[in-house]
C-alpha positions as CSV (number, residue, x, y, z in Angstrom):
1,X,40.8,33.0,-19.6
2,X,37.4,31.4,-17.6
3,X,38.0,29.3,-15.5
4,X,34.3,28.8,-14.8
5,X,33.0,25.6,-16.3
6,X,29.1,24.7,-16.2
7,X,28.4,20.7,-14.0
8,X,26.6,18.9,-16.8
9,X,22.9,18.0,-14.9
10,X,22.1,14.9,-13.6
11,X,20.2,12.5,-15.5
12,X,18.2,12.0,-12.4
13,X,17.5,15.3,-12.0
14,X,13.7,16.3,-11.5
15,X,12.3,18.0,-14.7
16,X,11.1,20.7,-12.5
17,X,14.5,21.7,-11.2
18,X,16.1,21.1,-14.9
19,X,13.2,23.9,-15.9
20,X,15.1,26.2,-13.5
21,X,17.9,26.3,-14.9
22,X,17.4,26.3,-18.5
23,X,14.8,28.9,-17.8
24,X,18.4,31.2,-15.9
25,X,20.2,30.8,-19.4
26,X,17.3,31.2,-21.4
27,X,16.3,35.0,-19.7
28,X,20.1,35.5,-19.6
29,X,20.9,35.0,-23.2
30,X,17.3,36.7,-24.0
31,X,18.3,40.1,-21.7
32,X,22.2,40.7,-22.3
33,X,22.9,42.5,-25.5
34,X,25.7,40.6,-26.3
35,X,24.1,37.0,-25.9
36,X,20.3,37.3,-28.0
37,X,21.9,35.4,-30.9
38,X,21.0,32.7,-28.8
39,X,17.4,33.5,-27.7
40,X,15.8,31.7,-30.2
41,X,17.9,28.2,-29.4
42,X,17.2,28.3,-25.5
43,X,13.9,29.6,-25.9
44,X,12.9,26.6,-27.7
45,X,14.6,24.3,-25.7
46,X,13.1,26.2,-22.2
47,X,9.8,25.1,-24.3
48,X,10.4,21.6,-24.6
49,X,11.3,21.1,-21.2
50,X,8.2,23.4,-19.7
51,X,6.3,20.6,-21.6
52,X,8.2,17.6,-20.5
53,X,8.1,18.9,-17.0
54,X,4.4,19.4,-17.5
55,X,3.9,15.9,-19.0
56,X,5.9,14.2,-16.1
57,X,3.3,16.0,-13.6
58,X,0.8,14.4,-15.5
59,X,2.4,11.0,-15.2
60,X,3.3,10.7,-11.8
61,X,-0.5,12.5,-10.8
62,X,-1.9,9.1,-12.6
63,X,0.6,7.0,-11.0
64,X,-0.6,8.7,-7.7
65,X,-4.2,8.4,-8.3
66,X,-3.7,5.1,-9.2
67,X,-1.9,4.0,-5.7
68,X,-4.8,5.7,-4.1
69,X,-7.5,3.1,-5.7
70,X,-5.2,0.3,-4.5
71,X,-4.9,1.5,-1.0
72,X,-9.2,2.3,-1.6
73,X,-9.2,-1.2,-2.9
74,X,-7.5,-2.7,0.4
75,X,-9.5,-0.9,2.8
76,X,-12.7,-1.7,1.1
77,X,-11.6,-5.7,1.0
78,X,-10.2,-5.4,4.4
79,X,-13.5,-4.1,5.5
80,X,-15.4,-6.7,4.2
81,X,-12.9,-9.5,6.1
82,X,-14.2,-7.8,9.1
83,X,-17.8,-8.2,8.1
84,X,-17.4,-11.9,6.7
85,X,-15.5,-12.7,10.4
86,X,-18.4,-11.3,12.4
87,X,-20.5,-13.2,10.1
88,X,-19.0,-16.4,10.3
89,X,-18.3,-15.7,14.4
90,X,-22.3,-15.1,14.6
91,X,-22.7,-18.5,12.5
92,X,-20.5,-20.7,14.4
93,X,-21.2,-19.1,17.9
94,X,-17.8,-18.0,18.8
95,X,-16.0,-21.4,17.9
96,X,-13.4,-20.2,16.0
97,X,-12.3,-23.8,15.6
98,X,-15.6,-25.1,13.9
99,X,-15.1,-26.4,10.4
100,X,-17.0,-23.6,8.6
101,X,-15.1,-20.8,10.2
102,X,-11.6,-22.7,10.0
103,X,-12.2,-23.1,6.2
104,X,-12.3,-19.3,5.1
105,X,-9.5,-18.4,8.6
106,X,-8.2,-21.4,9.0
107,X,-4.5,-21.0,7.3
108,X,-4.6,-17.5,8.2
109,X,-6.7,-15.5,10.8
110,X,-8.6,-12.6,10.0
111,X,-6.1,-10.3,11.1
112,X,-3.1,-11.6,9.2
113,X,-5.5,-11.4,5.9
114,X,-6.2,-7.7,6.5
115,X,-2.0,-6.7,6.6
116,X,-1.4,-8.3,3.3
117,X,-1.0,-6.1,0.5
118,X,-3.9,-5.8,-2.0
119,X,-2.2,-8.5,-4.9
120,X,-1.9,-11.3,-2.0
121,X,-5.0,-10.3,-0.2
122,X,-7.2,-10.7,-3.5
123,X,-5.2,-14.6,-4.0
124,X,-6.3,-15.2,-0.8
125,X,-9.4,-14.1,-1.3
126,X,-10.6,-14.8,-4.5
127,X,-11.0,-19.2,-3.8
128,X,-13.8,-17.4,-0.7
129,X,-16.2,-16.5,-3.7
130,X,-17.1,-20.0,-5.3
131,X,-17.2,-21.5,-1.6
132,X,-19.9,-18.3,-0.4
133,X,-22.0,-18.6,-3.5
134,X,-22.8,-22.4,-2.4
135,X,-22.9,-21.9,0.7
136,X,-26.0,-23.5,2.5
137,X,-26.1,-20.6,4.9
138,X,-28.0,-17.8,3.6
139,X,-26.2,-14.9,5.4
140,X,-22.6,-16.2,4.4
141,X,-24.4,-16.8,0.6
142,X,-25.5,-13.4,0.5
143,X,-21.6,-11.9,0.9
144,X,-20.4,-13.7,-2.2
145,X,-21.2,-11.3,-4.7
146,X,-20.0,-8.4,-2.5
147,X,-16.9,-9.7,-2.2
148,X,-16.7,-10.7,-6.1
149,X,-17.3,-6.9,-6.6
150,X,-14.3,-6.0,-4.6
151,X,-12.1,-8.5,-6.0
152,X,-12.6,-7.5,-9.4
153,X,-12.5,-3.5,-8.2
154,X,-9.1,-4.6,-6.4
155,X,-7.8,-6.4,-9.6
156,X,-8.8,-3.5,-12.0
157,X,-7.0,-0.8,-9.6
158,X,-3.6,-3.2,-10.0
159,X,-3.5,-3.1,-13.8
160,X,-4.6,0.5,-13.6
161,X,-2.1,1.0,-11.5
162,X,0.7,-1.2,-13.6
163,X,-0.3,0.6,-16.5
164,X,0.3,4.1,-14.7
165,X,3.8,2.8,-13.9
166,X,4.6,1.5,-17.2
167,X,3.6,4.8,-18.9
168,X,5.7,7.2,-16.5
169,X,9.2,4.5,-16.7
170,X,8.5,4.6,-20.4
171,X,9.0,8.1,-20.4
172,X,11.6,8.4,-18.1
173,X,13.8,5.6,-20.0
174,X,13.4,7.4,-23.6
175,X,11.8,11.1,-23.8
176,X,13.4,12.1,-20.7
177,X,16.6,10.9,-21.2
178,X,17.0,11.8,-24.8
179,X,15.9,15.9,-23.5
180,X,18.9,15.8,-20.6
181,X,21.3,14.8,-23.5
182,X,19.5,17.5,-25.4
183,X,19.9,20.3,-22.5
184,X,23.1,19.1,-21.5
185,X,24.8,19.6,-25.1
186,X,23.4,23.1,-25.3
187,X,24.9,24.1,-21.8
188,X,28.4,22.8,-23.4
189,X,27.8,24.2,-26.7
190,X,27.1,27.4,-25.4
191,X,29.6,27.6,-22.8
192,X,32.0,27.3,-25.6
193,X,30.7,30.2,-27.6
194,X,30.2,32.8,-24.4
195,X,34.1,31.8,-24.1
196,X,34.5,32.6,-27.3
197,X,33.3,36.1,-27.1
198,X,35.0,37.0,-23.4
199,X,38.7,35.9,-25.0
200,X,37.5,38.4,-27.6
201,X,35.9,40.9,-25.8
202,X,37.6,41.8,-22.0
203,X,34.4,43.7,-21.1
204,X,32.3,40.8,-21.2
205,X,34.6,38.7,-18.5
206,X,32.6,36.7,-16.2
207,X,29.7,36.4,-19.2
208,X,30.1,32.2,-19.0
209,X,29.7,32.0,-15.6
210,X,26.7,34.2,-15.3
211,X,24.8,32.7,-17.7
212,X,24.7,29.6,-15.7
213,X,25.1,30.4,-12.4
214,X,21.7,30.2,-10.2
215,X,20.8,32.5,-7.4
216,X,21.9,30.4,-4.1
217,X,18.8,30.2,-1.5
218,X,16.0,27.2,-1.1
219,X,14.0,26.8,-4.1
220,X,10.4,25.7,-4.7
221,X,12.5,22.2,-5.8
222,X,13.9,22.1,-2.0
223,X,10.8,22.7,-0.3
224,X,8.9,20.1,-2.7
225,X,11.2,17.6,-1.2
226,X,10.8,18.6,2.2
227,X,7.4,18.2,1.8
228,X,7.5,14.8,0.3
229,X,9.8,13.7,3.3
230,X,7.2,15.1,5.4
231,X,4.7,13.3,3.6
232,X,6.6,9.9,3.5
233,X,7.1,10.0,7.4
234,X,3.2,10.8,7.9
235,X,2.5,7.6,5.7
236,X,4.8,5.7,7.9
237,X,3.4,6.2,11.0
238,X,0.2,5.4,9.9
239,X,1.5,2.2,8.6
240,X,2.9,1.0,12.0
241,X,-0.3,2.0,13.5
242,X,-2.4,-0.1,10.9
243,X,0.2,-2.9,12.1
244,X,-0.5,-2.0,15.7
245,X,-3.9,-2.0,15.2
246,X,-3.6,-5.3,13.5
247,X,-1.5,-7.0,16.3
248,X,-3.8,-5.9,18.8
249,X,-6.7,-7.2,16.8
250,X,-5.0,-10.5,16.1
251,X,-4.2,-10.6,20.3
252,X,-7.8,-10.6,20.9
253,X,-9.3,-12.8,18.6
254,X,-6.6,-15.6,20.1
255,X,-7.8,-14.5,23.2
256,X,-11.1,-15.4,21.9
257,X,-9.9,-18.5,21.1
258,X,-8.4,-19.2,24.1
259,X,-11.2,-18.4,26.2
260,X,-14.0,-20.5,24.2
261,X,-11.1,-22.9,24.1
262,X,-11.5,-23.1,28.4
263,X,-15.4,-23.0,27.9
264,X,-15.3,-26.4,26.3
265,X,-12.6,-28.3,28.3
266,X,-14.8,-26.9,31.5
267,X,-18.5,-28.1,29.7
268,X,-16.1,-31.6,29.0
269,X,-15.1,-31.9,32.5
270,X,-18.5,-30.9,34.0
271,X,-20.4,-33.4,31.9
272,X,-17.8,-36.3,32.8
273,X,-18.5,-35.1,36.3
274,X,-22.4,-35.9,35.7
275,X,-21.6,-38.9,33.6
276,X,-19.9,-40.0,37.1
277,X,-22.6,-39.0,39.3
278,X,-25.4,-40.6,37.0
279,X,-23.2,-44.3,37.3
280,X,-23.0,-43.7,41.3
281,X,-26.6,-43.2,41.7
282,X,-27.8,-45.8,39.1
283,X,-25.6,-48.5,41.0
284,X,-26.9,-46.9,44.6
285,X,-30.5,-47.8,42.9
286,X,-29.4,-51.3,41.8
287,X,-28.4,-52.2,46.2
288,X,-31.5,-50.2,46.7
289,X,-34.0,-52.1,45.0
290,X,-31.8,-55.4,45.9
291,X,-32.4,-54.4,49.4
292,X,-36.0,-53.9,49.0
293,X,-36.8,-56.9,47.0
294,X,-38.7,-59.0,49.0
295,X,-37.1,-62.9,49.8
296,X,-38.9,-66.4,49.8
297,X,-39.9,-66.0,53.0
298,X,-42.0,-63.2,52.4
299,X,-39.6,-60.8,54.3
300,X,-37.2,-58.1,53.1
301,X,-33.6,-58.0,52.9
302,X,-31.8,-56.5,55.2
């Protein structure tokens, strides 16, 4: 009697590693002599799923290029906040707390509007556009339609990327699911029948485990994954060092601040200083000229 039953896939199971194993049963039940009654059922189904696999590829290759115009998208608009700020740095003269630099950094600085994502960045951003078009300054003027451009790139490469993500859940919710359910009843119906003909036939013992069992070893599949992981910790790092760069960034520009903050108190402080001097000598003047005035008598003060 088998005592070898085949574990029903997951339905979370990569198409690409479901293609390996109906592609095992499908060359087993196509080679042994006792088993090519099935061929033609597995090789349709090893069909369909080379398809589906190959269609899923194609999904998450759009949903991929489609993440890769966002994060385009960002640099491009965090680029131009770096351009605007040296503009606006160059207009004001370094007095970050002037009106007309405070009004585009004023909520947020520069450097906390380049690590937002690109949805918040371009509702941050977007209000920048009307202000720059009337701007009286014809430098900051001449930025609003560059940074209208990027906007609407930025927006496009969301709902492009929305889209992308729509397509490839779709699939995954209803054509996807629908073939595991598909694969998954063939494995059991034909589990049944190879039992079938081992209880009938002695010679053929071990036939339902064969036909499903998959040489042991790392597959393509494993190494795929290893690569993603490899992949996903590369991307990591060079998030925290975007954030690094960002923190160091945002250090220096309050450091800026700061130090054009001491310019003024010490220009305040030296002009009170003169404001004092200018009272002592105007009132040593006024005894001065007292001195010097001449009296009734015709002779001086002394």
């Amino acid at each position: 009697m088998p005592g070898f039953a085949p574990v029903l896939l997951d339905s979370r199971m990569a198409l690409s590693t479901m293609r390996t194993h109906v592609r095992h049963t499908t060359l087993f039940v196509r080679t042994h002599p006792a088993t090519t009654k099935f061929q033609p059922v597995w090789d349709a189904l090893h069909t369909k799923v080379q398809k589906s696999a190959a269609k899923v590829a194609e999904l998450v290759d759009s949903v991929e290029e489609a993440r890769v115009q966002v994060a385009v998208s960002n640099v491009l608009l965090d680029g131009f906040v770096e351009e605007h700020r040296s503009t606006l740095k160059m207009l004001v003269r370094d007095h970050l707390d002037a009106p007309l630099y405070q009004r585009y950094y004023g909520t947020q600085t520069s450097a906390e509007v380049k690590k937002l994502s690109l949805a918040p960045q371009i509702k941050v951003m977007t209000p920048f556009v009307a202000s720059m078009k009337t701007a009286s300054e014809a430098a900051l003027k001449a930025l609003g339609p560059k940074l209208d451009k990027l906007l609407i790139r930025g927006s496009e490469s969301l709902k492009a990327l929305e889209e992308a993500q729509r397509l490839r859940d779709d699939f995954e919710a209803g054509e996807r699911a629908k073939l595991v359910d598909e694969v998954n009843g063939e494995r059991r119906s034909l589990y049944g029948e190879l039992c079938k003909l081992e209880l009938a036939d002695s010679t053929l013992s071990g036939l339902s485990e064969a036909a499903f069992r998959r040489r042991l070893g790392t597959s393509r599949d494993d190494e795929a994954d290893l690569q993603s992981l490899r992949e996903r910790h590369s991307a990591l790092k060079s998030e925290q060092a975007a954030v690094e760069l960002a923190i160091v960034q945002a250090e220096a520009e309050a450091a800026t601040a700061a130090e054009a903050q001491k310019q003024r108190e010490a220009a305040a402080q030296e002009l009170l200083a003169l404001d004092q001097q200018k009272q002592a000598v105007a009132l040593r003047e006024k005894e001065l000229r007292e001195v010097l005035q001449p009296t009734k008598g015709g002779k001086r003060k002394k």
